[in-house]
C-alpha positions in Angstrom: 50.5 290.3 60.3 47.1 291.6 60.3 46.0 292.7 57.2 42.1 294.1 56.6 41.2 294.2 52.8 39.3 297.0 51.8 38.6 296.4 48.1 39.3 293.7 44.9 38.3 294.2 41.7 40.3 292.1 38.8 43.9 291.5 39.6 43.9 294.2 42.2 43.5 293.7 46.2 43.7 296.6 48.4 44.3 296.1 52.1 45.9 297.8 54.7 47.9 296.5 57.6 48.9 297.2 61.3 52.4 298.5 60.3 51.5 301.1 57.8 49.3 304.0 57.8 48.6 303.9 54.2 46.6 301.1 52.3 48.9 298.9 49.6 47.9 298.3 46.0 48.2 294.7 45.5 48.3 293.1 41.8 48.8 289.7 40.4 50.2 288.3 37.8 53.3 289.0 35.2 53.6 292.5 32.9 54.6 290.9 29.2 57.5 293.0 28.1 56.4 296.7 27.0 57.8 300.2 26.9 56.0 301.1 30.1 57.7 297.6 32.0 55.7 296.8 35.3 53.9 300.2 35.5 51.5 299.0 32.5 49.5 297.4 34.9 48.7 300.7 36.9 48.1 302.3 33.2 45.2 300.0 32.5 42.9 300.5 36.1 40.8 303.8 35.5 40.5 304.0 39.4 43.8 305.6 39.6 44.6 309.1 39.4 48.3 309.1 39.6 51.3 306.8 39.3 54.5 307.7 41.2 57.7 305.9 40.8 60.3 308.0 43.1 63.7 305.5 42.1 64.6 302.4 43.1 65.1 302.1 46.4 61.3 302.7 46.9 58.1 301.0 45.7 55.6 302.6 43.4 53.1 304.9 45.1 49.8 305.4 43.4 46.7 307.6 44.3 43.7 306.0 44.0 40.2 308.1 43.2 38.5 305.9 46.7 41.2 304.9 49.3 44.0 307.9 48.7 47.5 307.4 48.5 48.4 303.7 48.3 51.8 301.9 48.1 52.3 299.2 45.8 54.0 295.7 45.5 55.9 296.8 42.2 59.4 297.7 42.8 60.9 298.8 39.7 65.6 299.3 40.1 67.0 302.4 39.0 68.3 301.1 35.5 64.6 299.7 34.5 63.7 303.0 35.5 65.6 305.1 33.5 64.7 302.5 30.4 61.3 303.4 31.0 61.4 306.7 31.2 63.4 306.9 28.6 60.5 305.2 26.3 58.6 308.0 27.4 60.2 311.1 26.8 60.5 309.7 23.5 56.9 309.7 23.1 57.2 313.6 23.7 59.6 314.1 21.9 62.1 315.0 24.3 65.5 314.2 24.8 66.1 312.7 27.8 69.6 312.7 28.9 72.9 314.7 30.6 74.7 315.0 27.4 75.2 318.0 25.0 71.3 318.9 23.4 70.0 316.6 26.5 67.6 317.4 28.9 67.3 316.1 32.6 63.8 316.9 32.9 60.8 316.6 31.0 57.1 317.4 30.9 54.7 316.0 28.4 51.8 313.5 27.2 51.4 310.1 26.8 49.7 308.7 23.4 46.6 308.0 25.7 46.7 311.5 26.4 47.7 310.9 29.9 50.5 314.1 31.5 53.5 313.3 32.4 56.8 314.3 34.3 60.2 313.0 34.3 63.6 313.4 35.8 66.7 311.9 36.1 70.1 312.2 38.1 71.7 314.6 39.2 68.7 316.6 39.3 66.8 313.5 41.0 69.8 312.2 42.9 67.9 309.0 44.4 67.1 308.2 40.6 64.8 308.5 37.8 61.3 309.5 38.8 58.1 309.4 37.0 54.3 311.0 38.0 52.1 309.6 35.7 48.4 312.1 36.1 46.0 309.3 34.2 43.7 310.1 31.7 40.3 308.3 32.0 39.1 306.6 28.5 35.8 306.9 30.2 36.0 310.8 31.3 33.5 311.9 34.5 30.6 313.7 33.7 28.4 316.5 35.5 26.5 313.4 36.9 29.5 311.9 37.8 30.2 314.6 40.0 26.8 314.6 41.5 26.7 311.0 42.5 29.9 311.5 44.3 29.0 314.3 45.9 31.4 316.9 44.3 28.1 319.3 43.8 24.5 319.1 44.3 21.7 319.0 41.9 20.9 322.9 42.2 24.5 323.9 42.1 24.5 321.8 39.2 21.8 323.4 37.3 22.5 326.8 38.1 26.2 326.1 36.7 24.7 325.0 33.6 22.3 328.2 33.5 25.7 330.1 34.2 27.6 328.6 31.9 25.1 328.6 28.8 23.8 332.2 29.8 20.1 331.9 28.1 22.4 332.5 24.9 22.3 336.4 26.5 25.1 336.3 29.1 27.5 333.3 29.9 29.7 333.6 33.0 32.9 334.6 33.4 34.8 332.6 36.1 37.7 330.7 37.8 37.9 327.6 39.4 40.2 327.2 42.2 41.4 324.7 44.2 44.5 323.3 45.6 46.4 320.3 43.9 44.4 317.5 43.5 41.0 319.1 44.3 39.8 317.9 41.0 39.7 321.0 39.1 40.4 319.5 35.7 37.6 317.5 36.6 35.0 319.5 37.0 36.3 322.5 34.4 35.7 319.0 31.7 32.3 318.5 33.2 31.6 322.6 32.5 32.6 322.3 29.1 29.8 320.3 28.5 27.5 322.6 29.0 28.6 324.9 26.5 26.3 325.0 22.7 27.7 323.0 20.2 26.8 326.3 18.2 29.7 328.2 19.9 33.3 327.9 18.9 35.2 326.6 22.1 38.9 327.0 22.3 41.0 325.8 25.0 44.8 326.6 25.8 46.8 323.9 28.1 50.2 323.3 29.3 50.0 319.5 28.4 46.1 318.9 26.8 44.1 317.1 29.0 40.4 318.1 28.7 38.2 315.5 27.2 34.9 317.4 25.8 32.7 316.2 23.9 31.9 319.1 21.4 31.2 319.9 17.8 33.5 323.0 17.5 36.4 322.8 19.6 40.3 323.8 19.1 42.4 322.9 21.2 45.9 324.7 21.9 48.9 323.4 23.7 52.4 324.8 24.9 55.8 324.6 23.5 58.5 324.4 25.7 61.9 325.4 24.6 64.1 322.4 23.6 67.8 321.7 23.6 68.1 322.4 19.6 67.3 325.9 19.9 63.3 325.5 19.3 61.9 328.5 21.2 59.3 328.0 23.8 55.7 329.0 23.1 54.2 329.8 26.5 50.2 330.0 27.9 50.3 333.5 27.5 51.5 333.7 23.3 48.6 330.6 22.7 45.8 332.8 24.3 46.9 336.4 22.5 46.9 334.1 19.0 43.6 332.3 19.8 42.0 335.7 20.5 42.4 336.2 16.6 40.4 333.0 15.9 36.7 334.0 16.7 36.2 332.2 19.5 33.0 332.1 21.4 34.1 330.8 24.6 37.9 330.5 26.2 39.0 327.8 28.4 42.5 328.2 30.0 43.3 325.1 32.0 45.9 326.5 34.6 46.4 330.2 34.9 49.7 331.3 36.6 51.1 334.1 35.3 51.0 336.9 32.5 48.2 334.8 30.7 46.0 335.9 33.3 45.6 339.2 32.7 45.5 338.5 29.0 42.3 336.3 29.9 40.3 339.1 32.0 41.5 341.6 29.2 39.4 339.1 26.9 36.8 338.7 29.4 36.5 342.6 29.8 36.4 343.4 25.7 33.5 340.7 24.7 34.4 337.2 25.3 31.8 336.5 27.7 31.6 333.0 29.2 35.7 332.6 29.4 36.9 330.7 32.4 40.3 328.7 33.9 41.6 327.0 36.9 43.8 328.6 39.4 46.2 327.7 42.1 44.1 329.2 45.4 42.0 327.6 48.6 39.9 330.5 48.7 37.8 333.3 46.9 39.7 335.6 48.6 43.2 333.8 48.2 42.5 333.9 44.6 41.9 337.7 44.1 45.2 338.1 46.2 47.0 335.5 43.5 45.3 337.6 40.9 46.5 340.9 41.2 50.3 340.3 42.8 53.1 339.0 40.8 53.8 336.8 39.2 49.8 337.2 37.3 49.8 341.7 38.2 46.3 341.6 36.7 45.0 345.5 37.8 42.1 345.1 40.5 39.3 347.3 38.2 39.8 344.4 35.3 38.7 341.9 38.0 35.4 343.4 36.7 35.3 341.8 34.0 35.2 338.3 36.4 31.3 337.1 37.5 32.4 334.0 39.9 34.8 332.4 41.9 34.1 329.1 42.3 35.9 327.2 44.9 36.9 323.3 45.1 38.6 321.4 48.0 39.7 317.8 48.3 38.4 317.1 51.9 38.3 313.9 54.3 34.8 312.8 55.2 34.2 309.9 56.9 38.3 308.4 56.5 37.7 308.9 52.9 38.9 311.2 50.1 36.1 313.5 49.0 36.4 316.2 46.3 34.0 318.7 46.4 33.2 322.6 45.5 33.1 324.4 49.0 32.6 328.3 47.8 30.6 330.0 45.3 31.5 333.9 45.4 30.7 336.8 43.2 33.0 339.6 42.5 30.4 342.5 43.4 32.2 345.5 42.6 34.9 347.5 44.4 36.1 348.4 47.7 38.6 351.2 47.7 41.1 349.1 45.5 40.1 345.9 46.0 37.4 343.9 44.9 34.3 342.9 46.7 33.2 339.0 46.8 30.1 338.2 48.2 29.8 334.0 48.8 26.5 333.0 47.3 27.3 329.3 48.1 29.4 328.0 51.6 30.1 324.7 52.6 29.0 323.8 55.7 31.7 321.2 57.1 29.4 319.9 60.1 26.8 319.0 57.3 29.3 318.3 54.8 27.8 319.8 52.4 27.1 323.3 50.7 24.4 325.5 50.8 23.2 329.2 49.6 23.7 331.5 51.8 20.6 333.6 51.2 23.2 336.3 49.7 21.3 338.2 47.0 22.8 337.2 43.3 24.2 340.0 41.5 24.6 337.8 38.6 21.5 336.6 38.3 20.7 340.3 37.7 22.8 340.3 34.9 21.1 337.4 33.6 17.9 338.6 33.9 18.5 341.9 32.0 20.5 340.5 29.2 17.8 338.0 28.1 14.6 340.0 29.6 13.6 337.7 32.1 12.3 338.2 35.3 14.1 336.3 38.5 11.2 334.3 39.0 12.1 332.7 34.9 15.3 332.6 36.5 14.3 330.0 39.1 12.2 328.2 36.4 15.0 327.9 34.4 16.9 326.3 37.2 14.5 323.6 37.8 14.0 323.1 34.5 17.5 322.2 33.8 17.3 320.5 37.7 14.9 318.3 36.3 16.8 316.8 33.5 19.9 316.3 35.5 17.9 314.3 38.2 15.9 312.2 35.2 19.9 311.1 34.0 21.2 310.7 37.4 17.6 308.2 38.2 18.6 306.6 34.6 22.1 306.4 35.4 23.0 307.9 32.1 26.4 309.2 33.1 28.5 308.7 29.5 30.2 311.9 27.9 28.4 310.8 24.6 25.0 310.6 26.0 25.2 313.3 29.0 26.2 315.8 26.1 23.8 314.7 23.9 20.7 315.1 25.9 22.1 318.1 27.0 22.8 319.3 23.0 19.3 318.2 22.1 17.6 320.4 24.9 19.6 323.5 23.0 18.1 322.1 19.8 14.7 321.7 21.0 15.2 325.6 22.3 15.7 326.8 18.9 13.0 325.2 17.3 
């Protein structure tokens, strides 16, 4: 059999071979005994995304962060499985079973802070299943993302500018992107561009951000549980944290009555608010916006500055992630709003550009701290300048990234 090796690193060979489209995950060496059993060794490599175990009669899948979806050599029988993932709905606190105050499924976090969901028969009738997403000791940074080509330097900058406002007007905005796009990603790289001076609060399903700030709470779901503890949904965490002063809101997935709470809080003050979304499009994401399940009224989509798009493309037989629309919601049409992209991929170049589309936002910038466009575009290559200085230095920790990005606020105030 032909096999062609495309990567090793440790106790971990990637190759592919002439009888499978998809690359396998090779490792070596013996698991000692653990409540994870032989997926601990796909736990510890930070260049996975996901672990997938889909029963016993398959072997465990994993999607790597360079060569995609890979099969592995781990093979893990139905009654291992359900030991395992039975170790880890007690981590969550759930009680995984078919019995009387028993649940089949679960959803919920690892100590490491990695999400997780379970199932077991009948409701997975081939077997227990696990999908590990993996949380990264050492989180991605905004230079991260420009070294892989997620977003350039100026889109960089000006997402900084956005974001911090010139402590006049932050940016109101959604990411969206399909499932695995890297939107968590990049909405964790954003947060770092919010003043340690603001109060951040962020509402999850299952916590996964990983910011690096001096005044952050953090907010997580409840869901109902077999002994009669009621559920405590997105919707009742953002309403509550809306009594706690908060400065700037991040939501991590919106989906359905919690969205119009959020552009109700983005309409009445809480400038700088943002979340992810479930959309491929500007446009697909006004549509998700206003129809049910979300029924957010078209004149509160007012209250939104940008839609900022992300994709997970193929370039080159590889996986690449990157941002592949900026648009601005630029009033009304009738009954729907009008977006005008400010920033389009171009997929022959691979890469995105501005489209020369005048910025209504900048506008908005401009008048709320009294600057002129042309401070504007200072601004930009000011903040330009320091991202290319840490990209050159390859300074690309949370700690330090933050922290030189902190002190240039501090030096601001002086």
């Amino acid at each position: 059999m032909a096999e062609k090796v495309l990567e090793q690193y440790g106790v971990v060979t990637i190759y592919r071979d002439e009888k499978h489209p998809a690359p396998t995950y090779h490792v070596e060496g013996r698991v000692q005994p653990n409540p994870y059993g032989k997926l601990a060794a796909l736990f510890e490599d930070d260049n996975l995304e996901e672990v997938m175990y889909n029963g016993g009669a398959q072997c465990v899948q994993v999607a790597h962060r360079d060569h995609g979806m890979c099969r592995t050599n781990i093979w893990i029988d139905d009654d291992e499985g359900l030991t395992i993932a039975k170790n880890i709905a007690a981590f969550t606190n759930v009680p995984l079973g078919n019995g009387p105050n028993q649940v089949p499924i679960f959803d919920g976090r690892l100590p490491d802070g990695s999400r997780v969901n379970g199932t077991i028969p009948p409701v997975s009738p081939d077997g227990p299943t696990l999908t590990v997403r993996k949380f990264r000791e050492d989180p991605f940074t905004i230079i991260d993302l420009i070294n892989f080509g997620t977003i350039n330097l100026r889109l960089a900058a000006m997402m900084w500018l956005w974001i911090e406002g010139l402590d006049s007007r932050p940016a109101n905005f959604v990411l969206a992107g399909g499932t695995g796009s890297g939107k968590t990603t990049t909405v964790n790289c954003m947060g770092m561009f919010i003043p340690w001076d603001k109060r951040m609060l962020t509402v999850e399903d299952t916590a996964e951000l990983q910011v690096y700030h001096d005044h952050w709470l953090r907010m997580e779901t409840r869901s109902e549980r077999p002994d009669g503890t009621s559920e405590i949904d997105m919707n009742a965490c953002l309403k509550s944290s809306l009594r706690m002063r908060p400065d700037r809101i991040i939501v991590g997935e919106v989906r359905s009555s919690e969205a119009a709470t959020l552009l109700t809080a983005m309409n009445t003050g809480h400038d700088g608010s943002f979340g992810t979304l479930h959309a491929n499009t500007a446009a697909e994401t006004v549509t998700r916006l206003i129809n049910p399940p979300m029924n957010v009224p078209s004149i509160m989509l007012g209250g939104l500055d940008l839609i900022i798009v992300q994709a997970r493309l193929h370039e080159n037989g590889k996986t690449a992630r990157k941002i592949i629309e900026v648009a601005e919601v630029a009033g009304m049409e009738g009954n729907k709003p009008r977006l005008n992209a400010i920033w389009k991929y171009d997929p022959v170049k691979c890469k995105i550009e501005e489209t020369g589309i005048p910025s209504k936002f900048r506008e908005t910038i401009c008048t709320a701290a009294g600057i002129t466009p042309g401070d504007f575009e200072n601004h930009v290559k000011q903040r330009m300048q320091i991202l290319a200085d840490m990209v050159k230095r390859n300074i690309r920790d949370i700690n330090t990234v933050t922290s030189v990005i902190q002190g240039f606020y501090a030096k601001l105030k002086k």
